[in-house]
C-alpha positions in Angstrom: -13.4 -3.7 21.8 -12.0 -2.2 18.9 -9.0 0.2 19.6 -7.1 0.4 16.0 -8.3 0.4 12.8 -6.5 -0.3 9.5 -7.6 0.1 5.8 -6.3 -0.4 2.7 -6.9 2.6 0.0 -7.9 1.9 -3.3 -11.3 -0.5 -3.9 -11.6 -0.4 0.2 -11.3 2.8 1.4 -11.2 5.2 -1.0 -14.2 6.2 -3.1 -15.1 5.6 -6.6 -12.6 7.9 -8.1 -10.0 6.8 -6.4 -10.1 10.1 -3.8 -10.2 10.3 -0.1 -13.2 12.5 0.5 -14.9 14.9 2.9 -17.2 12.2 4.0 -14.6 9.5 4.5 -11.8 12.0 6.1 -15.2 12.4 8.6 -15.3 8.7 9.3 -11.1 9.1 10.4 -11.7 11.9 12.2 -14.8 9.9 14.2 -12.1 7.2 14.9 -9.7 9.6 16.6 -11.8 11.7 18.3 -13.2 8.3 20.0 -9.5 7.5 21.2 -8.8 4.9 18.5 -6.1 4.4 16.4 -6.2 4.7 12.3 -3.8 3.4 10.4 -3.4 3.3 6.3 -2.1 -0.2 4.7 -1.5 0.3 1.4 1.0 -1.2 -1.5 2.3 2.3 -2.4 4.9 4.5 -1.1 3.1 7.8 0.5 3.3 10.7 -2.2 3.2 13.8 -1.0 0.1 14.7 -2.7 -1.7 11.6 -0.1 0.2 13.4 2.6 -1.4 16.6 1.9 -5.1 15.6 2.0 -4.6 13.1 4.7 -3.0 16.7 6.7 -0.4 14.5 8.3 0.7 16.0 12.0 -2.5 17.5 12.1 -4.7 13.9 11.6 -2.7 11.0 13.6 -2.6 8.6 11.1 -0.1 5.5 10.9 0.6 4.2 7.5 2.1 1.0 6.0 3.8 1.6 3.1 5.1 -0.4 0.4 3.0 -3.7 1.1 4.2 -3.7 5.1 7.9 -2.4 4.5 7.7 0.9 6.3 5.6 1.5 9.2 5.5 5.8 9.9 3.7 7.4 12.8 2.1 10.7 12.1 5.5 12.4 12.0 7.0 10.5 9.6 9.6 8.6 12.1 10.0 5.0 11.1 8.3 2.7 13.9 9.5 -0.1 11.4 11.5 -0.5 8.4 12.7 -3.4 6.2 14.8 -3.2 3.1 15.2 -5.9 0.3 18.7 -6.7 0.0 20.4 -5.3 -2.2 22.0 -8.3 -4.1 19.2 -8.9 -4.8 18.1 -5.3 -6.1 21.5 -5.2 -8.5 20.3 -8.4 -10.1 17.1 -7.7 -10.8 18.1 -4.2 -12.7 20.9 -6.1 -14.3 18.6 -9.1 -15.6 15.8 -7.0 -16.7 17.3 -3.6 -17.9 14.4 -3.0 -20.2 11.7 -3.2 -17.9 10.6 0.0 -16.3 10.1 -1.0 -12.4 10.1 1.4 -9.9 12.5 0.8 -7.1 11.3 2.5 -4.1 13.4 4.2 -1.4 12.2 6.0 1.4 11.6 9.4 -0.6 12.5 8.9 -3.7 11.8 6.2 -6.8 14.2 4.8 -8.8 14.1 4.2 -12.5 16.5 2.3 -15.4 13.7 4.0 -17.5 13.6 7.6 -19.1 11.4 10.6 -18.2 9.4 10.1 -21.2 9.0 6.3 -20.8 7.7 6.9 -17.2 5.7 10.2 -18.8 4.1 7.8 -21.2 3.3 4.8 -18.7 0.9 7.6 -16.4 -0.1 10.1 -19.0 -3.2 8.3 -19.7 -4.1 7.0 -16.7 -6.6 8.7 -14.1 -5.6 9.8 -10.8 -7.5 11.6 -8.5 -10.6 11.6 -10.3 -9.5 13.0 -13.5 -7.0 12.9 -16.0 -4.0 14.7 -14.6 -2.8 18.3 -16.1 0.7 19.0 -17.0 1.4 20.7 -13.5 0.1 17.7 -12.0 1.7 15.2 -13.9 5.1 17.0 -13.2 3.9 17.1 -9.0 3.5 13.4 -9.1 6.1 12.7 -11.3 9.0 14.6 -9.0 10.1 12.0 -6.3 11.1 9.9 -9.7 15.0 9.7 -10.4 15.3 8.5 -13.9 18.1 7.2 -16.1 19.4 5.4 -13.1 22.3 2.3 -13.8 22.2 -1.1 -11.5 24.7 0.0 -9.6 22.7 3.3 -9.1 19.7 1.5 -7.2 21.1 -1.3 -5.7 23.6 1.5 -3.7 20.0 3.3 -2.3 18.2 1.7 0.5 15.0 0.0 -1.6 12.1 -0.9 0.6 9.6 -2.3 -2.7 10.0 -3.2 -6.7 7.1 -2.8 -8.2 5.8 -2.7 -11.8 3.5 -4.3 -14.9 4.5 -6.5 -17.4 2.7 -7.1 -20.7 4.4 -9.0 -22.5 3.6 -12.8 -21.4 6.5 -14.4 -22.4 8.7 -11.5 -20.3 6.3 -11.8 -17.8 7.2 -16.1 -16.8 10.8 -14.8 -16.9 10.4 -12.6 -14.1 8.0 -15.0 -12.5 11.3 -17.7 -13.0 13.7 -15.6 -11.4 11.7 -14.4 -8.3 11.0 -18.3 -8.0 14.9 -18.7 -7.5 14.8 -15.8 -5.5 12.1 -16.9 -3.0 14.7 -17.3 0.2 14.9 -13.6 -0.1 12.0 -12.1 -1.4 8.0 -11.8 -1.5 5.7 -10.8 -4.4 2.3 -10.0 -3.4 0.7 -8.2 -6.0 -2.9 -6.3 -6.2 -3.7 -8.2 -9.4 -2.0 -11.0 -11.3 -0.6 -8.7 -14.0 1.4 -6.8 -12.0 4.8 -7.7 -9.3 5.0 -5.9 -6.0 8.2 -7.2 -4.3 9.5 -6.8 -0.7 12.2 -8.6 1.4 11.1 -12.1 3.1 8.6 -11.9 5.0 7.3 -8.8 4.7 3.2 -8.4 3.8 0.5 -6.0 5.7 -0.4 -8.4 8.6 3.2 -8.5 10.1 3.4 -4.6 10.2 0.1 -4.9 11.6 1.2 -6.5 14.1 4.1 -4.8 14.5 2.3 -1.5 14.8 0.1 -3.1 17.2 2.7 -4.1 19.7 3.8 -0.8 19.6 0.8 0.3 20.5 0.4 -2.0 22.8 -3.0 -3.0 21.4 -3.9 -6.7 21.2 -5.0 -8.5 18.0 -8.4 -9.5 19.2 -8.7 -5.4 19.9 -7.5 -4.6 15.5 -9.9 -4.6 13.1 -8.7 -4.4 9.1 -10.3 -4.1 5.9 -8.8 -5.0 2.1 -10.3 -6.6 -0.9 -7.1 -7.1 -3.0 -4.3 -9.9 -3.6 -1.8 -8.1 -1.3 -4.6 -7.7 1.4 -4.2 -11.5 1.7 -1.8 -11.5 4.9 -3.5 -9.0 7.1 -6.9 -10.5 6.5 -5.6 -13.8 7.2 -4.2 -12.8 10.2 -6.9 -11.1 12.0 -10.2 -12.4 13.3 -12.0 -9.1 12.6 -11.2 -9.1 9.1 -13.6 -7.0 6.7 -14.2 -7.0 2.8 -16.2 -4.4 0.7 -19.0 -6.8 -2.2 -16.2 -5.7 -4.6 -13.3 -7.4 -2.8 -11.7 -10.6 -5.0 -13.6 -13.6 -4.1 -10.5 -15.0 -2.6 -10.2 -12.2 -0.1 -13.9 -12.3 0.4 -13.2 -15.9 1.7 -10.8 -14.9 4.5 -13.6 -12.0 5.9 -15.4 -12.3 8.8 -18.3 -9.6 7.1 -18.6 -8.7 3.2 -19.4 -4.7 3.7 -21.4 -3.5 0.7 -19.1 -2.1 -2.3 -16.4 0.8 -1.8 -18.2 3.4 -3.8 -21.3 3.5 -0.7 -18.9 4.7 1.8 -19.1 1.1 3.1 -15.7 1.0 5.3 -16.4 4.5 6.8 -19.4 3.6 7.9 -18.5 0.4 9.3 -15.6 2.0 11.5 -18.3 4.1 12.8 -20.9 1.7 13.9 -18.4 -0.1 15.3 -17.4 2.6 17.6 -20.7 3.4 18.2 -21.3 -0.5 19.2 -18.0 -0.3 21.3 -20.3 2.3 23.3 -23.4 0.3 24.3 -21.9 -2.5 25.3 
C-alpha cells in the first residue's frame, strides 16, 4: 500500500504551462485527506511564489529541493540538508568568472553576474503561463544577490550550482573540470545543455529515502513519478516508479508504468486511483 507520494514538477506534475492548477492541487489534497504523504522533488530551490500557491502550513507538503540537497517539512525546518563544499564553490567562481551560474543557498541565490545579465537571461522566457510583467519579473527576481566576488559565495552555505552554457567549446571546459572534481561533486542535469551540481552523492532518490525513514514509511510503501535526466536516481531506486508518454526515453526505461503525457492530468489522476485501489483491496 501506498503511503507517500513524490513528484517531480515540471513535464510530470505540473500542467502544460508550467502551473500547478485547481485540478492538480485537488489530486494533493485527495492524498492527504486519505492519510498519505505528498512530497515535491524537484531541481529548483522553492521560490516563494511556489510556496504561495502550494499554501505551505496550510497543505502538508514535503519538498526536495535543489536535486535532493534540502529536504523541508511543511514548516520549512530542514529534515535534511547537504552543502557542496565550499573549496570547491571558490573554484568554480574563480575558473569561470564569466559564466552566470546561480549558486543557491537556502534563501537566497548568488550571482558573479549583473542585474541586467540575469534581467536578460529570464526576460524572454515564460513562467507561469505567460510572459512575466515588470512587477513580476522584479518578485522573481528578489532572492537574487548580484555582483557577488568568489570569495562572496564560496563564504555562504551553497546547497546547488546550476546554469546553461552555450557556447560548446566553454561548455567541455566545465564538463573537464567537474570530471576532476567528481570525488566531490554530482551533475545531474534536466537536459544535456544545462549543469545542475550538488555535493557527492546527493540526487532525489537518497532524500527519498531519507524522508522516508523519517517517516518511517518503507520503500516498497513510496511511489515516485519524473520524466527527466535528474529524475534518474529516484526512479531507479524505487520499484513503483512512474513516467508521463513525454518522459525521456531513458527515464521511460527505468518505469514500472508510462502514464499518458503531463498536459492530461496524468500523475494526478494516477495518485488518485491509486488511493482508491489502496481501498478495495
Amino acid at each position: 500500500m501506498i503511503r507517500l507520494f513524490v513528484s517531480d514538477l515540471d513535464g510530470t506534475l505540473l500542467n502544460e504551462n508550467h502551473q500547478l492548477d485547481d485540478r492538480i492541487l485537488q489530486s494533493i489534497d485527495f492524498v492527504l485527506d486519505n492519510q498519505c504523504d505528498f512530497a515535491i522533488a524537484t531541481g529548483r530551490d522553492m521560490h516563494p511564489l511556489h510556496k504561495k500557491t502550494l499554501d505551505f502550513g496550510a497543505r502538508h507538503i514535503y519538498t526536495i529541493c535543489m536535486n535532493g540537497a534540502m529536504v523541508f517539512d511543511w514548516y520549512r525546518n530542514i529534515i535534511f540538508e547537504q552543502p557542496i563544499e565550499s573549496s570547491f564553490v571558490y573554484e568554480l567562481a574563480q575558473t569561470f568568472p564569466d559564466l552566470s551560474f546561480d549558486y543557491n543557498g537556502k534563501l537566497e541565490k548568488y550571482t558573479l553576474a549583473s542585474y541586467q545579465d540575469i534581467y536578460a537571461r529570464y526576460h524572454a522566457q515564460i513562467f507561469f503561463g505567460g510572459s512575466m510583467n515588470i512587477e513580476q519579473m522584479e518578485n522573481w527576481l528578489s532572492d537574487y544577490r548580484y555582483d557577488q566576488s568568489p570569495e562572496d559565495i564560496a563564504s555562504q552555505t551553497i546547497y546547488k550550482i546550476n546554469g546553461e552554457v552555450d557556447d560548446p567549446k566553454r561548455k567541455a571546459e566545465v564538463h573537464d573540470f567537474l570530471l576532476q572534481h567528481d570525488h566531490q561533486i554530482e551533475n545531474a542535469p534536466f537536459r544535456p545543455d544545462f549543469f545542475e551540481i550538488t555535493s557527492k552523492g546527493v540526487n532525489k532518490g537518497m532524500a527519498i529515502h531519507q524522508l522516508a525513514q523519517y517517516l518511517h514509511v518503507s520503500d516498497d510503501a513510496v511511489a515516485v513519478y519524473g520524466d527527466g535526466g535528474n529524475d534518474m536516481d529516484m526512479m531507479k531506486a524505487f520499484d513503483h516508479a512512474y513516467a508521463p508518454a513525454n518522459a525521456s526515453q531513458t527515464i521511460q526505461a527505468y518505469a514500472s508504468e508510462i502514464l499518458g503525457p503531463n498536459n492530461t492530468y496524468s500523475v494526478p489522476k494516477h495518485m488518485e486511483q491509486t488511493i482508491i485501489n489502496n481501498k478495495n483491496k
